[in-house]
C-alpha positions as CSV (number, residue, x, y, z in Angstrom):
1,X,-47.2,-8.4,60.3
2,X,-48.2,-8.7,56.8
3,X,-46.8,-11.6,54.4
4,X,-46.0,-8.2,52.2
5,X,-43.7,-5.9,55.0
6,X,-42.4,-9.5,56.3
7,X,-41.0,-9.7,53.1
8,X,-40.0,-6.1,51.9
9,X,-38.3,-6.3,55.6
10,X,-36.2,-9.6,54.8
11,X,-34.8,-7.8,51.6
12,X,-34.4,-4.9,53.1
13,X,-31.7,-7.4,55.7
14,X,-30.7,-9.4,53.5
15,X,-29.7,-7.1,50.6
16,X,-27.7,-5.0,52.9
17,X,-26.2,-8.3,54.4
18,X,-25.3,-8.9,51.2
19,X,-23.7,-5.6,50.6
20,X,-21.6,-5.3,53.5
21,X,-20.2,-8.8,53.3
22,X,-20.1,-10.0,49.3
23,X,-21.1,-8.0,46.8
24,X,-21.1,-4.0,46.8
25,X,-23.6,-3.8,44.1
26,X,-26.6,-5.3,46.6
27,X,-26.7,-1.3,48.0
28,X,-27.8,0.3,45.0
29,X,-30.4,-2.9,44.6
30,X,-31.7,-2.3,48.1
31,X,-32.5,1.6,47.2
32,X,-34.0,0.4,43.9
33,X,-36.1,-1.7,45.3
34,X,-36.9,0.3,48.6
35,X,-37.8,3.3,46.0
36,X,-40.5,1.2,43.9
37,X,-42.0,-0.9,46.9
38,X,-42.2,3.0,49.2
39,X,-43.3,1.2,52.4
40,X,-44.4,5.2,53.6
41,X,-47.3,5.7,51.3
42,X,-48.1,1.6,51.3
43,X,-50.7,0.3,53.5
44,X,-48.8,-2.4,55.3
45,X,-45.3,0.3,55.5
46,X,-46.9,1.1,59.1
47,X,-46.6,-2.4,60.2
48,X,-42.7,-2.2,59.4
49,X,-40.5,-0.4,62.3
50,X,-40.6,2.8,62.0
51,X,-37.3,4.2,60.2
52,X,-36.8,6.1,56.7
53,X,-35.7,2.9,54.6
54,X,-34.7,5.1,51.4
55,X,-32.4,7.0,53.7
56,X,-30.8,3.9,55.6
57,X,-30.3,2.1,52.0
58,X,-28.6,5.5,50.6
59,X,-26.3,5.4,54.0
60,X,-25.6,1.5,53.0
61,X,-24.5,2.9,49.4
62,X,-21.9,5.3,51.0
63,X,-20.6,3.3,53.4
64,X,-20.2,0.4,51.2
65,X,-18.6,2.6,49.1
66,X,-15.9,3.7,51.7
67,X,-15.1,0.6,52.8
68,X,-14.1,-0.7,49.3
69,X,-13.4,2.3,47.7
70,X,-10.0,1.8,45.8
71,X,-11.1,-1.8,44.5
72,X,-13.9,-0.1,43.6
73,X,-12.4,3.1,41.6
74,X,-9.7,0.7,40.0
75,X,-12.4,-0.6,37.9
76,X,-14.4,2.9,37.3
77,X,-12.9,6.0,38.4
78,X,-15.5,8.4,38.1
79,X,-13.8,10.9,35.9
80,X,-13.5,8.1,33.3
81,X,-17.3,8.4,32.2
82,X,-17.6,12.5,30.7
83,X,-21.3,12.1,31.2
84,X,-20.7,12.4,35.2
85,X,-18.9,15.6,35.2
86,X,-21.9,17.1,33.5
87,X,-24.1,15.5,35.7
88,X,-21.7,17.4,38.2
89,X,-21.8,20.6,36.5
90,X,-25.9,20.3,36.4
91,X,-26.0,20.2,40.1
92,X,-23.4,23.4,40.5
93,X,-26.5,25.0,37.9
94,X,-29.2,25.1,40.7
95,X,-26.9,26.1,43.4
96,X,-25.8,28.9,41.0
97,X,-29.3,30.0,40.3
98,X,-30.5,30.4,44.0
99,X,-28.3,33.6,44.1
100,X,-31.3,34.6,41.6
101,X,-34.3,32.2,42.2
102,X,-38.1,33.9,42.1
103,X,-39.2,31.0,44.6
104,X,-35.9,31.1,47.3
105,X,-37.5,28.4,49.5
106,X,-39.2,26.0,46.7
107,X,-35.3,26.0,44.7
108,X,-33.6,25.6,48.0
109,X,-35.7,22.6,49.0
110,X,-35.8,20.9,45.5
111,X,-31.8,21.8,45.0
112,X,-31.0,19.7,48.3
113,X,-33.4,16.6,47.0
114,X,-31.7,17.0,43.2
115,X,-28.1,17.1,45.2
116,X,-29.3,13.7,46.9
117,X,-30.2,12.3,43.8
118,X,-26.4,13.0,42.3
119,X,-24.7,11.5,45.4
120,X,-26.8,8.3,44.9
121,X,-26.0,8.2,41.3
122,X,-22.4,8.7,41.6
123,X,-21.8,6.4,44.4
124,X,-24.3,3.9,42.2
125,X,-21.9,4.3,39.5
126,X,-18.9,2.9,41.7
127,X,-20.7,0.2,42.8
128,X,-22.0,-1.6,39.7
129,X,-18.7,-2.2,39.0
130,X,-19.2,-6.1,36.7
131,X,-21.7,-7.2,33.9
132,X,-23.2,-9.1,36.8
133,X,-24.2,-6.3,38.8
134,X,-25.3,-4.1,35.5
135,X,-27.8,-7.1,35.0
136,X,-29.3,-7.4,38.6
137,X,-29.8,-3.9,38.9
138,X,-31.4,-4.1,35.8
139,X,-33.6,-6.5,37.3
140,X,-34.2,-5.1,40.3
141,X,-35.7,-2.0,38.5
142,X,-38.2,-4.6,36.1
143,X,-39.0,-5.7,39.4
144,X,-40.0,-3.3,41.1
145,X,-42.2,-1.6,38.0
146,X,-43.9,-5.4,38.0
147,X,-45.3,-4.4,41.6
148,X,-46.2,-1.3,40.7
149,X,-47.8,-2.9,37.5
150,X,-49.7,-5.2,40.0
151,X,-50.6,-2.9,42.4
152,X,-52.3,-0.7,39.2
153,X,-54.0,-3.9,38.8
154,X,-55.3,-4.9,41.6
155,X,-56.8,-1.1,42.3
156,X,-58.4,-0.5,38.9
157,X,-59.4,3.0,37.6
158,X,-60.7,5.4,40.1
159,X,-61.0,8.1,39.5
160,X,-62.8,8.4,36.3
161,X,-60.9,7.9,33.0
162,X,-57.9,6.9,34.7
163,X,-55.7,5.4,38.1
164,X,-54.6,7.5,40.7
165,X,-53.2,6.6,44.0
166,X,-50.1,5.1,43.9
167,X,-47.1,7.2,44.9
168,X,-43.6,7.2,44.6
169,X,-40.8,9.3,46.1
170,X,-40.9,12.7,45.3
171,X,-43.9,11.9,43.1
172,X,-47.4,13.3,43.6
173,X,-49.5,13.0,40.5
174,X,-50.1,9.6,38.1
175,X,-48.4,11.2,35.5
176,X,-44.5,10.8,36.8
177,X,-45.6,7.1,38.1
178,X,-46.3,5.9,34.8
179,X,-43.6,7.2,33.1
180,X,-41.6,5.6,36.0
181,X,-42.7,1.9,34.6
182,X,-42.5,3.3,30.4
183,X,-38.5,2.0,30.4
184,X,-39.5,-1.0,31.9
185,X,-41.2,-2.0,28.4
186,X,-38.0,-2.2,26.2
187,X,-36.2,-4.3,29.1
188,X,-38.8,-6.7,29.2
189,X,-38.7,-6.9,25.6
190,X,-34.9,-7.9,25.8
191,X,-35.6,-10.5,28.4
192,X,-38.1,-12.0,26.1
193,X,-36.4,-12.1,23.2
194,X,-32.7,-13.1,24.7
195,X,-33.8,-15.4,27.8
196,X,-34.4,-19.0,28.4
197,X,-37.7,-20.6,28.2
198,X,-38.2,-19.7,31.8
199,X,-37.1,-16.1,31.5
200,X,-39.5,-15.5,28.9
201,X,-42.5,-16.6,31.0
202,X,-41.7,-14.5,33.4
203,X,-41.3,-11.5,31.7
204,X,-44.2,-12.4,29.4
205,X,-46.4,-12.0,33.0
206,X,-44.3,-9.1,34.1
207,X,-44.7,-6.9,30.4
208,X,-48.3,-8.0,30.8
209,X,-48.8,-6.4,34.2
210,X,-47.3,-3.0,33.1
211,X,-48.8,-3.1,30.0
212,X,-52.1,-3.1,32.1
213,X,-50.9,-0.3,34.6
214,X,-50.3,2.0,31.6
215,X,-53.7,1.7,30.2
216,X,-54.9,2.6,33.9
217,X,-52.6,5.1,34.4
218,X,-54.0,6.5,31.0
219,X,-50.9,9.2,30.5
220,X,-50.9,10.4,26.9
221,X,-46.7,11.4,27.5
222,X,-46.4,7.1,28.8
223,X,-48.4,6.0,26.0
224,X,-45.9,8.1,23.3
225,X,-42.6,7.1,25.3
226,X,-43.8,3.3,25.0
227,X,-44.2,3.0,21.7
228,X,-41.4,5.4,20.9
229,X,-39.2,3.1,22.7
230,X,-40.8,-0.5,21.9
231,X,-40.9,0.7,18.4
232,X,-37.3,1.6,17.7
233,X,-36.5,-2.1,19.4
234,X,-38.8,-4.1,18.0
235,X,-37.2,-2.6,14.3
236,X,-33.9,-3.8,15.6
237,X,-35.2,-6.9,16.4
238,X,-36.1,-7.1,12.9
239,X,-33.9,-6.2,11.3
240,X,-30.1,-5.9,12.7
241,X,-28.0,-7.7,10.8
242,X,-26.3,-8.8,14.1
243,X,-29.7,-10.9,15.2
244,X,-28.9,-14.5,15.6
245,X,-30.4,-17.9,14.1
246,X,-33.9,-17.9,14.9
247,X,-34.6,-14.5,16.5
248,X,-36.0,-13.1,13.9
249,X,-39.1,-15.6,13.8
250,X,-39.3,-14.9,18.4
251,X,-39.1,-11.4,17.1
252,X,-42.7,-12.4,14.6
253,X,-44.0,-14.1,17.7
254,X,-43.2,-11.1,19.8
255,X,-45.0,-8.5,17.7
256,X,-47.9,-10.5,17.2
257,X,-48.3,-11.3,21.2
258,X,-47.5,-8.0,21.9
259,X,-50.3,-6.4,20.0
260,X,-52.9,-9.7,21.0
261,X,-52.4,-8.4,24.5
262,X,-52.9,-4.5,23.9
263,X,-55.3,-5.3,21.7
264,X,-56.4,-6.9,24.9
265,X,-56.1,-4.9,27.6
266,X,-57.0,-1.1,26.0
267,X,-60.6,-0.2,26.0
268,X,-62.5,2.3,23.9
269,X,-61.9,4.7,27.3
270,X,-57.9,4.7,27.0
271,X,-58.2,5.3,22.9
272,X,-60.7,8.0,23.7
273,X,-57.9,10.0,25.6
274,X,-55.0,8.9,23.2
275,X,-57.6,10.1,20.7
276,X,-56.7,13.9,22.0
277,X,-53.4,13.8,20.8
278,X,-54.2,14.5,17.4
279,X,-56.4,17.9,18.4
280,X,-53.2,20.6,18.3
281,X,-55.8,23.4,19.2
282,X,-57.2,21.8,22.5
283,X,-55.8,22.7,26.0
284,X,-55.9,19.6,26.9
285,X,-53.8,17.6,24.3
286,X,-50.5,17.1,24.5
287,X,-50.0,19.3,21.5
288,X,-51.6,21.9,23.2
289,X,-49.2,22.5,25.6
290,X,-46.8,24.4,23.2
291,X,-48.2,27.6,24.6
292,X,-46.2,27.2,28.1
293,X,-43.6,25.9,25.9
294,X,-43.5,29.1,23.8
295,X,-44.2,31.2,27.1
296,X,-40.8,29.5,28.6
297,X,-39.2,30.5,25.6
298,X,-39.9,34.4,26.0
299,X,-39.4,34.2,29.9
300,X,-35.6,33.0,28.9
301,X,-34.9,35.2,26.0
302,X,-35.9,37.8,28.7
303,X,-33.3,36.2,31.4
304,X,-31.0,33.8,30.2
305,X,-29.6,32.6,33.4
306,X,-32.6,30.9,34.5
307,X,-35.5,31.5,37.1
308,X,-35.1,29.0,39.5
309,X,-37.2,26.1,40.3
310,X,-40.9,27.3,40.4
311,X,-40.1,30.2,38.4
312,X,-42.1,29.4,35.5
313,X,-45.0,28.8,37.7
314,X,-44.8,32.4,39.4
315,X,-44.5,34.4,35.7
316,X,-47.0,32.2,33.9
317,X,-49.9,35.0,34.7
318,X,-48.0,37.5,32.5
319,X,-47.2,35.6,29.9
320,X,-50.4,33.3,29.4
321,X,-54.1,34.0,28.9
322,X,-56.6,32.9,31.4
323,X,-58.0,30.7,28.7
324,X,-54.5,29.2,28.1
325,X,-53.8,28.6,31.7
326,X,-57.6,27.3,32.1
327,X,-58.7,29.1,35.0
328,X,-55.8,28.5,37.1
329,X,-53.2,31.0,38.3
330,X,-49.9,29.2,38.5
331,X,-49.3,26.8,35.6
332,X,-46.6,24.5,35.1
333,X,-44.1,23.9,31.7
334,X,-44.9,20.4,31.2
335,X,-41.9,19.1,29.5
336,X,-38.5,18.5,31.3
337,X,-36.6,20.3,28.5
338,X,-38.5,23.5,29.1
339,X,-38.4,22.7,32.6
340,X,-34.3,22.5,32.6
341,X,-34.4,25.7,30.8
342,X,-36.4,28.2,32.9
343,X,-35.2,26.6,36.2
344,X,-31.3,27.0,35.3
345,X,-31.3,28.6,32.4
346,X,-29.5,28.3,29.1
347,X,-26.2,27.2,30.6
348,X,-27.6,24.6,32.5
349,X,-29.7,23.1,29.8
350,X,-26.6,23.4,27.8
351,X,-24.9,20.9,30.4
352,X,-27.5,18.4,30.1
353,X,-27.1,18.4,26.5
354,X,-23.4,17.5,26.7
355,X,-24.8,14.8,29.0
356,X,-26.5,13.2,26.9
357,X,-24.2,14.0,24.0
358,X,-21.5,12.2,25.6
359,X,-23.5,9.3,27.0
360,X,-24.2,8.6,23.6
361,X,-20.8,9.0,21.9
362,X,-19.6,6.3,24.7
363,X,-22.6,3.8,23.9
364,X,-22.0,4.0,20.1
365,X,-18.1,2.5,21.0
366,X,-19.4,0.5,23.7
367,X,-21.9,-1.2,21.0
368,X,-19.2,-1.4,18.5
369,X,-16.8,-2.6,20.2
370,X,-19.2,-5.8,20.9
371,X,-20.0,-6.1,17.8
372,X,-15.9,-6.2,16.6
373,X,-15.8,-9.0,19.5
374,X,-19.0,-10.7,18.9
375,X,-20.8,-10.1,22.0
376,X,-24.1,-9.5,20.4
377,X,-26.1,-10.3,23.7
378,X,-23.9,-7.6,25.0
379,X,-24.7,-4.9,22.2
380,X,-29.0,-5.7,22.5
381,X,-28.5,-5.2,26.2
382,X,-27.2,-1.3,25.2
383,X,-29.5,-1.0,22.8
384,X,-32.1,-2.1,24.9
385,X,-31.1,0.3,27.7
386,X,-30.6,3.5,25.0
387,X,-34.0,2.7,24.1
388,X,-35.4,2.2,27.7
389,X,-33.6,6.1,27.8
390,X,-35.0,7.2,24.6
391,X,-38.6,6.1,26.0
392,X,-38.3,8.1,29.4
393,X,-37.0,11.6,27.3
394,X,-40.1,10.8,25.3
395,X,-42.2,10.9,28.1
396,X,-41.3,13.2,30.1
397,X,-41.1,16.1,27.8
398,X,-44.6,16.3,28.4
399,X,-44.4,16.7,32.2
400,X,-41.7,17.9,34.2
401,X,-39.7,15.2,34.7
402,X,-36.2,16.8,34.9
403,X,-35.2,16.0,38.5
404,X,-37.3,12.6,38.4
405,X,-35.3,9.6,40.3
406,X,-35.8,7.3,37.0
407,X,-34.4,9.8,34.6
408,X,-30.8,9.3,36.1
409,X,-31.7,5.7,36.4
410,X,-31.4,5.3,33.1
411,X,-28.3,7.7,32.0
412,X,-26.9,5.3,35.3
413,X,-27.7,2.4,34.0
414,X,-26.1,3.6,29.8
415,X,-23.3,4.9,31.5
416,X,-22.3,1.5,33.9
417,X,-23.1,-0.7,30.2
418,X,-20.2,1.4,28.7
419,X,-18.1,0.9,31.6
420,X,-18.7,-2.8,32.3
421,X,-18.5,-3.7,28.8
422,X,-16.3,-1.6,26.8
423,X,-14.2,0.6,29.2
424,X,-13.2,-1.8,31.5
425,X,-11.9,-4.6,29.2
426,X,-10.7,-2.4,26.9
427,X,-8.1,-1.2,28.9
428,X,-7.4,-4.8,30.4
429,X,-6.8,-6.2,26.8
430,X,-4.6,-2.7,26.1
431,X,-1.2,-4.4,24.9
432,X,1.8,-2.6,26.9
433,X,4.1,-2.2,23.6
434,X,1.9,1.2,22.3
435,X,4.2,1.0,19.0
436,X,2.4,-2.3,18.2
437,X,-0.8,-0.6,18.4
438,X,0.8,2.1,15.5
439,X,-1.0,2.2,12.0
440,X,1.8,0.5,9.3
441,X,1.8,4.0,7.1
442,X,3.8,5.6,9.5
443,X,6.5,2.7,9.8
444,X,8.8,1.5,12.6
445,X,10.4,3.7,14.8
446,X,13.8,4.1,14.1
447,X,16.3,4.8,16.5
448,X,17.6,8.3,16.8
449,X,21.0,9.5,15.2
450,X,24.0,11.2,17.9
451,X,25.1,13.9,15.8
C-alpha cells in the first residue's frame, strides 16, 4: 500500500474515532477531507479496501448526530439560522418541478444528489457546534484545496493551454475544480495575516500551491472570483479601522509577496486567455456568454415555473443560432444564477435570494456584535469567510455551479460563524430581568391600579 492511501486510510479511522468518542465535529472533517482527497478517481484509491468513503463518512455525520442530538440542538437548533429553511424550501423547488421537468430522468437523478447535499449540510450545521470546530473545518477545507493545489502541480498543463484531469465528486470538467480551490485564497490570506510565525509559513506554501493550480487550471470565472474576493480583503486589510498595531505594515508585506509570486507563477499563456475577457463579441469570452443568458431569460418569461434540470440544454436549439451555440446542439447556461432559474424557475431562484439575503443580514450582527465586544480576530474570520462566499458566487456565475458541494460549503461555513459567535453567546449573556434590557424613554414599569 502506498505511503498516500496508508495515510488517507488512518484519517479516514481516526477522524471517525474521533467523532464517535470526543468531538462530533471530526464527521463533517472526515467528509471534507474524504471529498477533496476522492480516493475513486485517485491512482492509489484502488489500493484502499474497496468501500464508498464519501458515503460511510456521510453515515458517520448522521449517526453522530443521533447519538448527541439534544446537546447538539441546545446549542443550534436548526430553525434558529433563517438561511436553512430556504435552503429547505430550495430543495422542495426541484422536487416540485419534476411534476413538469423536460429531462424526467436527468432532474430525478440530480434532485436525489442535491437532496444528499442538504442532509449533509444540515446535519453539518449541528455538528460544528463551538469556535473550535468552525476553525478546524475551516482547515480541513484549506487542506484539502492544498492537495489539490499540489496535485495541479505536480501534473502540469496537459492538455494545451490549460490542466485537466483532476476530478472531484460530482465534477467532470476543470472548470468546477478550480472554482472549488478560488475560496481557499481569502482563507489563506486570514491565516497569514492573523497567525503565528509558523502559521504564516505554512500558509505562505499552501496559497502558493493554489495560486499555481489556478494558473494551470486556467479558468477565466476562477481567475475573476480570486481577485474579486482577495481584492475586497486585502482593502479591509488596509484599511478597517478595526486592524490592530502592526497589521497594516503585514498587510504592505502581504500585497507585495502576493503579487512577487503571481508575478511569478502566470506566464504569457494564462494572460493570453484572461486576455479574452475584454472581447464582449467573442464566443468564447466570458462576456460572450450573455446570449444563453438572454436565451434563459426568454425560456422563463415563456414558463415561469421552471424547466427542470437539463431543460435549458434541450430548448437551447430554438432559441440560439448555430453560430452562438458553436456547432453543438445542446448548450449549457453557464452561470449558476441562470442555471437556478430555468431549472426551478422564478420561485426557486426567489428562495435562494432570501438565502443569501438572510445569511447576510445575520453576518452583519454577527460582525457587529464582535466589534461592540472587541473580538476583532473574530470579525476578520467573517469577513474572511463572506469574502471566501463572495469569491465562489463570482465564479460560478460563469458555469453552472448551483448544486456544486463547495457552494453550500461556504453558506455552511457563514452560517456556523454567526452561530458560534454571535447567536450562541448572545443568548448565554441574555440577562433574565427583560425590563433591564428596556430603553430609559419608556420608564419603569409601574405597577397596575385595582379599580
Amino acid at each position: 500500500m502506498s505511503k498516500v492511501a496508508l495515510l488517507f486510510l488512518l484519517v479516514f479511522v481516526g477522524g471517525s474515532v474521533a467523532a464517535l468518542f470526543y468531538s462530533s465535529h471530526f464527521a463533517f472533517l472526515v467528509y471534507q477531507i474524504t471529498y477533496f482527497l476522492n480516493p475513486v478517481d485517485r491512482w492509489w484509491g484502488s489500493q484502499l479496501p474497496g468501500s464508498s468513503y464519501s458515503f460511510v463518512a456521510a453515515v458517520l455525520m448522521i449517526l453522530v448526530l443521533a447519538f448527541r442530538y439534544r446537546s447538539l440542538t441546545e446549542k443550534g437548533p436548526w430553525l434558529q439560522h433563517p438561511s436553512l429553511k430556504w435552503l429547505v424550501a430550495i430543495l422542495a423547488s426541484y422536487y416540485l418541478a419534476y411534476l413538469w421537468a423536460l429531462v424526467p430522468s436527468a432532474h430525478d437523478k440530480f434532485t436525489f444528489i442535491f437532496l444528499k447535499l442538504t442532509v449533509v449540510i444540515l446535519v453539518a450545521y449541528k455538528l460544528l457546534d463551538s469556535q473550535k470546530a468552525l476553525n478546524a473545518s475551516i482547515w480541513a477545507y484549506v487542506i484539502g484545496a492544498t492537495y489539490i493545489g499540489y496535485l495541479a502541480t505536480s501534473m502540469g498543463r496537459n492538455a494545451g493551454y490549460r490542466l485537466e484531469g483532476i476530478k472531484l465528486p460530482e465534477t467532470g470538467d476543470v472548470n468546477p475544480v478550480a472554482a472549488a480551490i478560488v475560496p481557499a485564497g481569502v482563507l489563506l490570506l486570514y491565516q497569514v495575516w492573523m497567525g503565528n510565525k509558523t502559521t504564516k509559513v505554512i500558509c505562505m506554501v499552501a496559497g502558493a500551491l493554489v495560486a499555481n493550480a489556478l494558473v494551470l487550471f486556467n479558468s477565466r470565472g476562477a481567475f475573476l472570483g480570486i481577485v474579486v474576493s482577495v481584492g475586497l480583503y486585502l482593502m479591509a486589510m488596509m484599511f478597517s479601522r478595526h486592524r490592530q498595531k502592526g497589521q497594516r505594515g503585514i498587510a504592505v508585506v502581504v500585497v507585495i509577496a502576493g503579487l512577487s509570486g503571481g508575478y511569478y507563477v502566470t506566464d504569457d499563456v494564462f494572460w493570453e486567455r484572461m486576455g479574452t475577457l475584454e472581447n464582449l463579441e467573442s464566443r468564447e469570452s466570458g462576456a460572450g456568454r450573455m446570449a444563453y443568458w438572454w436565451a434563459s431569460v426568454e425560456m422563463i418569461a415563456q414558463d415561469p415555473k421552471g424547466l427542470g434540470v437539463k431543460g435549458f440544454n434541450r430548448l437551447a436549439p430554438f432559441y440560439l443560432s448555430d453560430e452562438e451555440r458553436g456547432g453543438t446542439r445542446f448548450r449549457a447556461v453557464h452561470s449558476m444564477w441562470f442555471q437556478a432559474l430555468t431549472e426551478i424557475g422564478v420561485h426557486g431562484f426567489l428562495f435562494f435570494v432570501l438565502l443569501l439575503f438572510s445569511l447576510y443580514r445575520l453576518s452583519r450582527r454577527t460582525k457587529q456584535y464582535l466589534i461592540d465586544s472587541r473580538d476583532y480576530s473574530g470579525y476578520f474570520k467573517v469577513l474572511a469567510l463572506e469574502c471566501a462566499l463572495v469569491g465562489y458566487l463570482v465564479t460560478a456565475s460563469f458555469i453552472n455551479q448551483f448544486r456544486a458541494e463547495i457552494l453550500y460549503w461556504m453558506i455552511l461555513l457563514v452560517a456556523v460563524a454567526s452561530k458560534v459567535h454571535y447567536l450562541q453567546v448572545s443568548e448565554s449573556k441574555e440577562p433574565e430581568n427583560v425590563e433591564e434590557t428596556m430603553p430609559m424613554r419608556y420608564g419603569p414599569r409601574l405597577p397596575r391600579r385595582e379599580p
